[in-house]
C-alpha positions in Angstrom: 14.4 4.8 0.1 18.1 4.9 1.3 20.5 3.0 -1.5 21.7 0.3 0.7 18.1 -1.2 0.8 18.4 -0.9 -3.4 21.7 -2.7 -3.1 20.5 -5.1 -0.9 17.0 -6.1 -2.8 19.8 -6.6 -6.0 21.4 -9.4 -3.6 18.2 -10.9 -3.1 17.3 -11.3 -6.3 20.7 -12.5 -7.3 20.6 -15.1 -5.0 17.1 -16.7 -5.5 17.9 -16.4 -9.3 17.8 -20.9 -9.1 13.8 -20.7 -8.7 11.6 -18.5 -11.2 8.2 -18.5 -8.7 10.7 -17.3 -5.6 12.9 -14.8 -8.5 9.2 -12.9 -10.4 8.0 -12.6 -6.1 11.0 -11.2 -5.1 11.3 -8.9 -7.9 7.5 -7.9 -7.6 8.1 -7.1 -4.1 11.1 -4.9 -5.2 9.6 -3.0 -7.6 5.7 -2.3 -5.5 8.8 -0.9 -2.8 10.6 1.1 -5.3 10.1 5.1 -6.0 9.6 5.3 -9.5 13.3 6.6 -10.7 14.5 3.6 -8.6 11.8 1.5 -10.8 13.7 2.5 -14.0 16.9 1.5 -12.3 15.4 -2.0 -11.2 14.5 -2.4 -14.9 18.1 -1.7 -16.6 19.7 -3.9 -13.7 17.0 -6.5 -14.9 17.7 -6.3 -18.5 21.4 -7.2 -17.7 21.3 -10.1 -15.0 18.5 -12.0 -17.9 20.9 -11.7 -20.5 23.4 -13.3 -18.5 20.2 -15.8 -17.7 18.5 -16.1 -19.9 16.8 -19.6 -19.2 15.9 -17.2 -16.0 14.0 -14.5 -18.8 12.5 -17.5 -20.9 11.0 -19.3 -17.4 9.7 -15.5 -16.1 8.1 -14.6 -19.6 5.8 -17.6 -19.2 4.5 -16.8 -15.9 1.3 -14.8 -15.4 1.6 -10.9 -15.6 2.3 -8.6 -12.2 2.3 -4.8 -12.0 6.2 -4.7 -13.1 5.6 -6.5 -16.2 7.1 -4.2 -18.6 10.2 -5.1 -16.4 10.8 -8.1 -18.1 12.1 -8.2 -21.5 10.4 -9.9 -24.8 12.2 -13.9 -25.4 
């Protein structure tokens, strides 16, 4: 997968970061798409944009389970 579809799924996350349901789709989207060392990628840029959010990580750790859920760190 070329890297300006990586950087560009980053910008789409970033900007429907104001709605968890829209966010957790988005980012289930991104990482079902990913190849797997782009996966681990998705899951270090992930770690840093919900410490920065972190109401974001609390609303997302209460939402049912999807195939990335190790993605999402422990609140």
């Amino acid at each position: 997968m070329p890297r300006a579809f990586y950087n560009y799924t980053l910008t789409i996350l970033e900007k429907v970061s104001f709605n968890p349901q829209l966010f957790k789709k988005e980012l289930e989207k991104a990482y079902q798409s990913f190849l797997p060392h782009e996966r681990l990628e998705l899951k270090l840029w992930l770690k840093k944009f919900l410490i920065k959010h972190p109401q974001l990580a609390k609303e997302l750790s209460q939402m049912d389970k999807f195939q990335g859920q190790d993605l999402l760190p422990s609140v």
